[in-house]
N, C-alpha and C positions, 0 to 999 in steps of 0.2 A: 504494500500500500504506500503512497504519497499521499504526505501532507499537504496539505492547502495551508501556503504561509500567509499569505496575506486577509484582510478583511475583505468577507465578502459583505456585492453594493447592491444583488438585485434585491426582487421584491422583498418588502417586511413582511412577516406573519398576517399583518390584518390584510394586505395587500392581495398573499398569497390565497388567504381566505374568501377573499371579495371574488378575485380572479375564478377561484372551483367553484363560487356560488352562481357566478354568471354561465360558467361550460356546463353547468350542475353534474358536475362529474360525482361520481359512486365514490364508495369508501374506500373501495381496492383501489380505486382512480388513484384519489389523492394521496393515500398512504404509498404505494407506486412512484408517485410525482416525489412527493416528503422526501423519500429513501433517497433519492438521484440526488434531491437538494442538497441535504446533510452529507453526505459520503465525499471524502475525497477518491480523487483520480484511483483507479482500481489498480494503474502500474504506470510506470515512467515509460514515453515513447522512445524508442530506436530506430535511428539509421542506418538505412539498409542501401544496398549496389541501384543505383539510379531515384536514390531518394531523399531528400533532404529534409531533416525536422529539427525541430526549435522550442520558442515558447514565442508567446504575442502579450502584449501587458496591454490587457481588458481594462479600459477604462468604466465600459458597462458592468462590466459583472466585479469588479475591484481586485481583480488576480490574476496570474499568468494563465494562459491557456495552451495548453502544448498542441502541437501540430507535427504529423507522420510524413507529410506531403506537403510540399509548397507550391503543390499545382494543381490539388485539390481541399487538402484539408485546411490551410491556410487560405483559400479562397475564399471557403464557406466563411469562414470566422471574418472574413473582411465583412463578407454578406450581413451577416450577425449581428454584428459587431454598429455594422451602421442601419441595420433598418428598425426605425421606430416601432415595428410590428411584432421584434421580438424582442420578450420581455428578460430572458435569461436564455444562458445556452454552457454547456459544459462539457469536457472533456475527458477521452474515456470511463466514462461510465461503468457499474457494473454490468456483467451481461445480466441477461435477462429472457426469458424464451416467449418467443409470440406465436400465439396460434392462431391461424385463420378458419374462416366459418367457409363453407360451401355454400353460393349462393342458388342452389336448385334445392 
């Protein structure tokens, strides 16, 4: 695990709370959402043969954000980073397993 040194900037708690009351997300939702919030980076990122990574220093979210790629994963975070549409965003993450539904 990696720590998260610096203070994090996004949403406050009431913020965060307003924000799940408006998606009216379920408990698994937000509890789901919560875990990502709280948890530092699951591992430090590595450079690999035709890849370059780093850190980017989030002014939105108040901490460094690593990036695997600078020709994708450092793009997003440009993305991120400057659209007023997203409210936080973070970096490796725990995994986590998704299942999709059949829609017939």
């Amino acid at each position: 695990m990696v720590e998260k040194e610096e203070e994090y900037k996004g949403l406050n708690p009431r913020e965060f709370e307003r924000w799940c009351q408006t998606l009216n997300l379920s408990a698994a939702g937000i509890e789901s959402i919560a875990a990502i919030r709280s948890a530092p980076p699951s591992r430090r990122v590595q450079g690999r043969a035709n890849n370059v990574s780093g850190t980017y220093p989030s002014q939105k979210m108040g901490l460094t954000i690593q990036f695997e790629s600078h020709k994708v994963e450092l793009w997003a975070i440009y993305l991120m980073e400057h659209d007023p549409n997203v409210l936080e965003y973070y970096d490796q993450p725990s995994c986590f397993k998704i299942q999709y539904t059949n829609k017939s």
